[in-house]
matplotlib code that plots the C-alpha trace (Angstrom):
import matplotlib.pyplot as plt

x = [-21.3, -21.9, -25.5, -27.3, -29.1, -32.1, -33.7, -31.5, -33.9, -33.7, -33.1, -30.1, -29.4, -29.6, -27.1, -24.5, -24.3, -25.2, -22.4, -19.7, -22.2, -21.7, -19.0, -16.7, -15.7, -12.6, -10.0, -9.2, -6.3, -5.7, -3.8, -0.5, -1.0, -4.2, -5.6, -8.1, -10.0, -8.2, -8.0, -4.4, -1.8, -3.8, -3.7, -5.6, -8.6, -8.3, -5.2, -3.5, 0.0, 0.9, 4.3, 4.7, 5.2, 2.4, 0.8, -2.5, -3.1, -6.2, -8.1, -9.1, -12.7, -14.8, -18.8]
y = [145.1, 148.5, 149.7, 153.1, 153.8, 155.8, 157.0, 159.7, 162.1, 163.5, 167.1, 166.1, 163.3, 165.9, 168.5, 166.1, 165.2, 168.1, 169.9, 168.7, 169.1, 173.0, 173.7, 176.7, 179.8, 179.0, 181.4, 184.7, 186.5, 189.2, 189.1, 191.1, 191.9, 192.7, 193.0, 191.1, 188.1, 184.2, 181.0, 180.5, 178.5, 179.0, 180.9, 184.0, 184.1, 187.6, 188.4, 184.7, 184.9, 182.6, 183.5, 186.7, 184.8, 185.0, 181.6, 182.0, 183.9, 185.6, 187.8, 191.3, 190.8, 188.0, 187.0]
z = [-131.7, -131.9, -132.2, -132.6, -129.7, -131.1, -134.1, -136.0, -137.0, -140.6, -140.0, -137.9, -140.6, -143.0, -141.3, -141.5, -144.8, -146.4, -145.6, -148.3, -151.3, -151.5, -154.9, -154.3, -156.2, -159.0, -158.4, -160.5, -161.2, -163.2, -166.2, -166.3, -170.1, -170.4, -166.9, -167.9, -164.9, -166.1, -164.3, -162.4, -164.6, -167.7, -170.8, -170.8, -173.3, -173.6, -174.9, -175.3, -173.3, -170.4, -168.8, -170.5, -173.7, -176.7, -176.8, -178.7, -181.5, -180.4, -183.4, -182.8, -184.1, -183.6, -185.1]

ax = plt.figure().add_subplot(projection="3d")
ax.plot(x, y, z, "-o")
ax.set_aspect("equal")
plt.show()
């Protein structure tokens, strides 16, 4: 049977597993309406079209 053959020390335990915990940036594009920053695939808050089609009515003035 397979056995460790010494003490794994916590820094080095540490290193190892702390590598995958780090969450990464969500991607921006720009949106070809409005030129405004919006998730890929998505519809843009901003302005409301997806494909070049109006899919939201979004109002001018919001409070």
């Amino acid at each position: 049977m397979a056995v460790p053959k010494g003490k794994v020390s916590k820094a080095r335990r540490d290193k190892r597993r702390g590598s995958n915990w780090k969450l990464t940036v969500p991607a921006l594009v720009k949106c070809p309406q409005c030129g405004a920053l919006k998730l890929p695939h998505r519809v843009c808050k901003a302005c409301g079209t997806y494909n070049g089609r109006e899919v939201l009515n979004v109002g001018e003035a919001k409070k």
